[in-house]
N, C-alpha and C positions, 0 to 999 in steps of 0.2 A: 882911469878905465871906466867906473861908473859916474855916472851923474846925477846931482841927487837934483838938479833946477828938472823942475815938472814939464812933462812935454806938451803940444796942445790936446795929442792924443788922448792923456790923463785926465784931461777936464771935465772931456764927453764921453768918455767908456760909462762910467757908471750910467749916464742919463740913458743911452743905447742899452746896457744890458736891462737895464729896468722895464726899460719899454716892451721886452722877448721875454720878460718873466724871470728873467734871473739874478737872484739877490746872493752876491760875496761880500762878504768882511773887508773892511777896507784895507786892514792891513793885509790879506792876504792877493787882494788887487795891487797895491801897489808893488808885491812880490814877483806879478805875472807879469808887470808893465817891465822889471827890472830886467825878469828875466827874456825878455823881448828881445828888451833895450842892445839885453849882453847875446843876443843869440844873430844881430844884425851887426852889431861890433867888429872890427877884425877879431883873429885869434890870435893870443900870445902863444904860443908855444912854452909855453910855463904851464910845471906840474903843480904850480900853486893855486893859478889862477884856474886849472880843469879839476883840482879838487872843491876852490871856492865854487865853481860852477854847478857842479856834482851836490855837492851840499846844499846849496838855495835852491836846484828844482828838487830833492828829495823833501826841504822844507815845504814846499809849494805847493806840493802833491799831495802830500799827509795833509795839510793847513784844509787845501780844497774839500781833498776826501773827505776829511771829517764835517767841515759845515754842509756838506751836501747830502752825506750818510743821515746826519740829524736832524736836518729839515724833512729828509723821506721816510725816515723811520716813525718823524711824529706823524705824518701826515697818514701813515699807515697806521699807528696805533688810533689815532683819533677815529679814522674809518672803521677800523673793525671793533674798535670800543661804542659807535655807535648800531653797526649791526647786532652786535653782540645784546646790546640793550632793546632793539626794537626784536628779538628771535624770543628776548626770556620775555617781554608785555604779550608775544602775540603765546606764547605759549601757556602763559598766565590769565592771560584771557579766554585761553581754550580751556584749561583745567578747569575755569571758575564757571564755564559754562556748562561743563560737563556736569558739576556738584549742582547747579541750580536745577538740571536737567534729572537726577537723577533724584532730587532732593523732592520735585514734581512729580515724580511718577512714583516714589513712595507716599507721599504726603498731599498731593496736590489732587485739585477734582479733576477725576479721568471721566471729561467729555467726550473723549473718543470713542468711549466702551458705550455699547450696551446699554439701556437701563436694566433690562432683565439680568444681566451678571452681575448678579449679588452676591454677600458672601452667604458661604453655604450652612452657617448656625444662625446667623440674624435675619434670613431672609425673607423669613414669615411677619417677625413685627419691622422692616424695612418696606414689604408690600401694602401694610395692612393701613401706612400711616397717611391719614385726610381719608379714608371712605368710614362709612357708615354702613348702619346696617341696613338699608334703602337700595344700597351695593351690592347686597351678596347678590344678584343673580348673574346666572351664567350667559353673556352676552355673544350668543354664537348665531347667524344667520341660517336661517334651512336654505340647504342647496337650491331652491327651487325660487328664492327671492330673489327679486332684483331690488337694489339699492335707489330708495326716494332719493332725487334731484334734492337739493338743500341749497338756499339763498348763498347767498356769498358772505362769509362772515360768522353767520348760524351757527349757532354750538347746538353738538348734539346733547339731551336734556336725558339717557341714559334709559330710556324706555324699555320698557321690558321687551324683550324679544325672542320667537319661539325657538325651541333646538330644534338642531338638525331634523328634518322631514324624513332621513334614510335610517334613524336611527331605530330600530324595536321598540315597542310601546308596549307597557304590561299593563291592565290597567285594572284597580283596585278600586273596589266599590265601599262605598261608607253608604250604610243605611243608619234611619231612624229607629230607635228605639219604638218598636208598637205601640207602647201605653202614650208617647208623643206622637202617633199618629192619625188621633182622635180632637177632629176640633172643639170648640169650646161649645158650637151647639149641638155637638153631639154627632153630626155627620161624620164618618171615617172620610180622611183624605185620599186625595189619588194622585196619581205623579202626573208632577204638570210640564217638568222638566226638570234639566240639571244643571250643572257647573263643574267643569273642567277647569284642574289648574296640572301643571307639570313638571319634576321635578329631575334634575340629572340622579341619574343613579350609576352605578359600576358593580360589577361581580368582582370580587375577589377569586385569583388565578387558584384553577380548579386541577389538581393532580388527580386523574381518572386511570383505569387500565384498560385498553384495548382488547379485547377477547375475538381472536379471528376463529368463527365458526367455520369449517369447512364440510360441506356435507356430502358424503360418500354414498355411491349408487352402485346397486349390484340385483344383477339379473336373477331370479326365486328359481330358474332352472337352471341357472350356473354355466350358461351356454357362455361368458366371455369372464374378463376378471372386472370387479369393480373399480368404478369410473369416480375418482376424486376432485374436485372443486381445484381451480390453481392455485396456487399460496399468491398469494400477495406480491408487487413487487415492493422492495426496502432499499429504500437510499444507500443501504448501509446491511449487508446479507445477513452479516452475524451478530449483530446486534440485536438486540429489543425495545432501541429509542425508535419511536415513530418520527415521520416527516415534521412532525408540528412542534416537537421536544428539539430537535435539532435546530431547525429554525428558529423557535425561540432564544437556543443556546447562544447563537450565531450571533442576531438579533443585540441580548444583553451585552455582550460583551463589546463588538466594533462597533455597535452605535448608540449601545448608551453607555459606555465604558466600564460595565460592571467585571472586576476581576473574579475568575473561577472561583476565587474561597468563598466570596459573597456570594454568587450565587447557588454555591453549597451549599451554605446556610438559609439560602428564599427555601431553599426544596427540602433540607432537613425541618422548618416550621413547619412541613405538610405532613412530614412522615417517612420523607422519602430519603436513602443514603442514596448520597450521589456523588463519590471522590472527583476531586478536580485533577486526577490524574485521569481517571475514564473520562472526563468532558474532553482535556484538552487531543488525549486519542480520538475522540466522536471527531472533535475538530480539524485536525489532519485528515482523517478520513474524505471527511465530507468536503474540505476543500480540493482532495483528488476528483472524487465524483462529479464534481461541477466544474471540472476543468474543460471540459466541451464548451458549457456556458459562457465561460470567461474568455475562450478564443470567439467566439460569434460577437459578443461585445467589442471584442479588439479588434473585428473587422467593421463590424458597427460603425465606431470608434473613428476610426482612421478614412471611411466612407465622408466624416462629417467635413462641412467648409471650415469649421474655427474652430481650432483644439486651446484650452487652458492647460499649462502646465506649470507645476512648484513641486519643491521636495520639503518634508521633512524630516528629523533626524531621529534617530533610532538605537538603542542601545541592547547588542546582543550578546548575553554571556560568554557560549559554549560555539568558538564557531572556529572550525580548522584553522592554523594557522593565522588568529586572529591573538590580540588581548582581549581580555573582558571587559576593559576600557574602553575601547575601541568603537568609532562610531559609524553606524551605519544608516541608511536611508531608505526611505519612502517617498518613490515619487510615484507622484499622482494627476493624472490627465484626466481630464472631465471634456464634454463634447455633446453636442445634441441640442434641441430647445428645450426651454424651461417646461419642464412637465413631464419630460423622455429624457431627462441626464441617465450617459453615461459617464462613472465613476471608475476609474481603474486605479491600485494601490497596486506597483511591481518593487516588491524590495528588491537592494542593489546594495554591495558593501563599500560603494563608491560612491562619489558628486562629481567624477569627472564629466568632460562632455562628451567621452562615446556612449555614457548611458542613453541620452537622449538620441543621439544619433542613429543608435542601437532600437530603441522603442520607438521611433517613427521612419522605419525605415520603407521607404515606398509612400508617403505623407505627399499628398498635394494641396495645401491648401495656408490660411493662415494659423500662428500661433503666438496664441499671447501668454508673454511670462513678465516676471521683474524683470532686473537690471542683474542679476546674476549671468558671469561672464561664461558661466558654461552650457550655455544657449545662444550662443553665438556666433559657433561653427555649425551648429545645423539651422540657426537661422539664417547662414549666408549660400545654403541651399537654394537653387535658382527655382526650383519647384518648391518652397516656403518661403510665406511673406511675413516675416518678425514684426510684430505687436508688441508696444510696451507699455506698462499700466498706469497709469493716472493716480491712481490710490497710493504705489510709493514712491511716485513723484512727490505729491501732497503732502504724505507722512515726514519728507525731509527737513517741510517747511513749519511746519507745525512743533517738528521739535525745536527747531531754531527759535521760534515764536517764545515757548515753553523757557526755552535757552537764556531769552532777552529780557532782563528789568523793563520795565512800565509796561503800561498797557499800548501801548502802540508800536511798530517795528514796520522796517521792510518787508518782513514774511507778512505783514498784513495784507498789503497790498497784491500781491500775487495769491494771498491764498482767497480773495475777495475773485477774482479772477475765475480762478478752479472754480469755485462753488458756483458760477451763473454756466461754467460747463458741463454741469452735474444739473442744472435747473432744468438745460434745456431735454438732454437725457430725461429727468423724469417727466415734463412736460409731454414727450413724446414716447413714452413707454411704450403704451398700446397701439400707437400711429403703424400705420404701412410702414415698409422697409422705403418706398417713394417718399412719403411725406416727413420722416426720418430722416435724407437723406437729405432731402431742399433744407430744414433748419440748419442740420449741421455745415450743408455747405456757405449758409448765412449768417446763421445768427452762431457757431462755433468756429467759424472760422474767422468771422471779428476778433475773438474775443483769443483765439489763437496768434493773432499776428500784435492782438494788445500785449499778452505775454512773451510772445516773443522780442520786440521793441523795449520791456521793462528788464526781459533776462540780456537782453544788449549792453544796454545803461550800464546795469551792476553788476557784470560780470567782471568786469578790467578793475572794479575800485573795493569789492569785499575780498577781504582777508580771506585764501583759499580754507585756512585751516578749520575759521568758525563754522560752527553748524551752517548759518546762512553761505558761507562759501561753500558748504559740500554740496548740502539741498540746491545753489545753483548750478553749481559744477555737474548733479546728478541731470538736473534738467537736462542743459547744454547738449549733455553727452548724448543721451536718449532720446533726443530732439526727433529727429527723422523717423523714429520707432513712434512715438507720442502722438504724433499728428496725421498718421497714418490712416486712423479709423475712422477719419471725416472722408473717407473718400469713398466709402460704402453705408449703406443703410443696414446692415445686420451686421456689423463690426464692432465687437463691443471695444468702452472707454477701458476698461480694467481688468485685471484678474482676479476680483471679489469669488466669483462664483468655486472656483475651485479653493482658494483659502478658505469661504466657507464649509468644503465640503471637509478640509484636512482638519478642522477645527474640534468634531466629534473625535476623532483618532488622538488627536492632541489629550483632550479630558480623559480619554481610557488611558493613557500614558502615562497621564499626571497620578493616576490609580495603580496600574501595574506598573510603572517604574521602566523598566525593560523587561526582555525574552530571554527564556534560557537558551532556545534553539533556535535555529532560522527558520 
C-alpha cells in the first residue's frame, strides 16, 4: 500500500517551501508526502488501513503544530523581549533626566532668574560683593536728563550723577565758625561763594491724627438755625481710617506681600493698636467701595486690541462646600500699553475653560496665553485671535538643555534661534509699530522658517518622552499660535508681562500661605 522509494516530488518540496519562507522538520515532511501519497491511493475498505490513516494525519498535525507554534511563539517572545528592553532604556533615560533636571535646579546656577532675586538673609553681603566705597552713590537720573550718546563699546566709568530733579530738597547750611572767619591779615572775610553736594534722604512712615475742624455759623438775631461746614466724604462712613491709611493698607499687603500680622506690628512700633482683624474688615470693605472702579477697568480692559492672560493658584480655607485643601485660582488679565497697564485678578474656584469664556465675554480682539488647554475654546472664537508665548516655548528647551550631559545638545541649536528672535524684539523696542513690523516680517521671519525646518528634522527621530521630545512636541503643537505675532507690529512675542504682574501676588502667598475666606 505504501511506498517507501521517494517520489520526484520529494526532492523539490523542501527547495520550493524554502524559497515561500517555510521551514518543516524533515521528518514531519516526509509524513505529509506519505500522507499524499495515501490520500491519492485507492481506498481499501479496510477498518485497519482507515484507523492507520487516522493515526498518521493526527501524527502529522500535532508534529506540524507544534514546529510551527514554536517558531511563532519564539519569534514573538523575541519581539516583545526587545520592546520590552527598549520601553525600560527609554523610561530610564527619562527618570535620569528628570534627577539631573531636578538636581540642577536645586544645586545648579539658575541663569534664568533674576540677578536681583537673592536670598532674603544674605542678600546684603551677596550685593555688596566687588564695589567699593567710590560706589556707594545713588545712581538715579533726574527726569529732565537725557542720556549722552556713548561710543560703541564704552563702559560707563560710574560718574556721579544728580537725583531726581522732582524730588523736595531741604537744604542745610554749614557755616564757619567766626573766630575762622578772620584772615590772617586781619581783614574779616566775606562770602564769595559755595559748594553744593546732595545726599538721598527718606522720612521714616509718620503715624499722624487727622482733626477735621468743622466750623459752625449762626445768625446773633437767631433769625434761621445755624449753618454747619459738611463732614467730609470717607471711603469707608463708619470708620476713622483716612483714604491714605487704607491705601497704604491695600498697598503693603497685594503688592508688597506684607501679611496683616506684620503689618500690625509696623503700626504697634508707632504706637498704634491695630488688630489684623479690623485691617482685614477695612479690606472687604474698601474693595466693595471700588467696585465701580474695577467695572470701568473691565471695560477699559476688554476695549483693548491685545489682552494677556494666566492663572494662578490659590488656597482657601473656609469655602462652602469646598475642602480646605481644595485649590483655587487667580486669573489674571492685563491689557493697555506699557505705562497705562491694566491689571485685573478675578478669583474663580475653577481652571476650567468657561472661566475664560465667562471673563471675556463680548472680547474682539487678540489674546495671548501659554499652552494651557483651557484657552482654547475661547481662543477658537471667530472674534479672538490666539496668541501663544515664546517664553514657554523656550523654557521647554532650556530644561532639556539642563536635562542633557555636556555642554552641547540639540536644544542648543534651537535655543541659539529663539534668542536672535528676542534680539530683534529688543532691537526694535522703541521703533514704530511700521518699522516693527518690516523687521519681523524680515529678519523674524528668517529666522522663523529656520526653526521651523530644524523642528522638521527632529521631530520624527527624538524620543517623544525626553525633555527634548516634549519641548519639540510643545513647539509643533503651538506652531500656528507662535508665528502669529509676525504679522503685526504691536503684537507681542510673549506673555512676560502679565507673569510679571502675578509675580508680586505670588511673594505675598509665599507669606500668607493661603485665605481663610474667599
Amino acid at each position: 500500500m505504501f511506498s517507501n522509494a521517494a517520489s520526484p516530488a520529494s526532492d523539490t518540496l523542501p527547495e520550493e517551501l524554502s524559497k515561500l519562507g517555510i521551514a518543516i522538520p524533515d521528518q514531519a515532511l516526509q509524513r505529509i508526502i506519505e500522507a499524499v501519497t495515501l490520500a491519492i491511493t485507492p481506498r481499501v475498505s479496510s477498518s485497519v488501513e482507515r484507523q492507520i490513516e487516522a493515526r498518521v494525519r493526527a501524527e502529522i498535525t500535532a508534529e506540524v503544530t507544534s514546529s510551527v507554534t514554536a517558531e511563532v511563539s519564539a519569534k514573538l517572545q523575541a519581539s516583545f523581549d526587545a520592546r520590552v528592553k527598549a520601553a525600560v532604556q527609554e523610561q530610564l533615560l527619562a527618570l535620569y533626566e528628570e534627577i539631573r533636571l531636578q538636581r540642577h535646579r536645586m544645586f545648579g546656577r539658575r541663569t534664568e532668574t533674576s540677578a536681583a532675586q537673592l536670598g532674603l538673609f544674605n542678600e546684603a553681603e551677596v550685593l555688596a560683593q566687588g564695589t567699593t566705597a567710590a560706589d556707594d552713590q545713588v545712581v538715579l537720573p533726574p527726569a529732565s536728563e537725557k542720556p549722552t550718546p556713548k561710543a560703541q563699546g564704552q563702559q560707563a566709568r560710574g560718574k556721579r550723577k544728580p537725583l531726581p530733579a522732582e524730588l523736595p530738597r531741604v537744604d542745610v547750611l554749614h557755616e564757619l565758625p567766626e573766630d575762622q572767619r578772620l584772615c590772617a591779615c586781619g581783614t574779616p572775610m566775606v562770602v564769595i561763594g559755595q559748594e553744593v553736594s546732595e545726599q538721598l534722604d527718606i522720612v521714616p512712615m509718620q503715624v499722624r491724627v487727622l482733626r477735621h475742624i468743622r466750623i459752625r455759623y449762626g445768625c446773633p438775631d437767631k433769625a434761621q438755625l445755624p449753618a454747619l461746614a459738611p463732614r467730609p466724604l470717607k471711603v469707608l462712613p463708619k470708620s476713622n481710617a483716612s483714604a491714605g491709611l487704607l491705601a497704604m493698607l491695600i498697598t503693603v499687603k497685594y503688592v508688597d506681600g506684607l501679611p496683616l500680622a506684620r503689618f500690625e506690628h509696623v503700626m504697634a512700633r508707632s504706637g498704634v493698636s491695630l488688630p489684623r482683624q479690623t485691617q482685614a474688615r477695612w479690606i472687604i470693605e474698601v474693595s466693595q467701595a471700588l467696585q465701580p472702579l474695577v467695572n470701568l477697568a473691565r471695560d477699559h480692559l476688554l476695549a483693548c486690541p491685545v489682552i494677556h492672560m494666566d492663572e494662578t493658584r490659590m488656597q482657601v480655607l473656609k469655602e462652602p462646600d469646598r475642602a480646605a485643601s481644595a485649590l483655587s485660582y487667580m486669573w489674571v488679565h492685563i491689557g493697555g500699553p506699557p505705562g497705562k497697564r491694566v491689571v485685573l485678578f478675578d478669583y474663580e474656584t475653577s481652571r476650567s475653560a468657561e472661566v475664560p469664556e465667562r471673563l471675556l465675554a463680548g472680547y474682539k480682539g487678540y489674546l495671548m496665553t501659554d499652552g494651557y488647554p483651557g484657552y482654547n475654546q475661547v481662543g477658537s472664537d471667530k472674534h479672538i485671535t490666539h496668541l501663544a508665548c515664546w517664553a514657554h516655548a523656550r523654557r521647554g528647551f532650556v530644561e532639556a538643555k539642563q536635562a542633557t550631559p555636556g555642554k552641547a545638545s540639540k536644544a542648543d541649536e534651537v535655543l541659539r534661534l529663539i534668542a536672535k528672535l528676542y534680539r530683534v524684539e529688543k532691537d526694535h523696542k522703541n521703533a514704530t509699530e511700521q518699522v516693527r513690523l518690516h523687521a519681523r516680517q524680515t529678519e523674524s521671519k528668517a529666522l522663523l522658517e529656520a526653526i521651523r525646518q530644524w523642528l522638521d528634522t527632529n521631530l520624527p527621530i527624538v524620543v517623544p518622552s525626553l525633555k527634548l521630545g516634549q519641548a519639540i512636541a510643545y513647539l509643533d503643537k503651538h506652531w500656528p499660535r507662535l508665528v502669529r505675532y509676525i504679522e503685526r507690529g504691536d503684537l507681542p512675542i510673549d506673555n512676560n508681562p502679565v507673569e510679571n504682574a502675578i509675580r508680586p501676588f505670588v511673594v505675598g502667598r509665599k507669606a500668607w500661605l493661603f485665605a481663610d475666606t474667599p
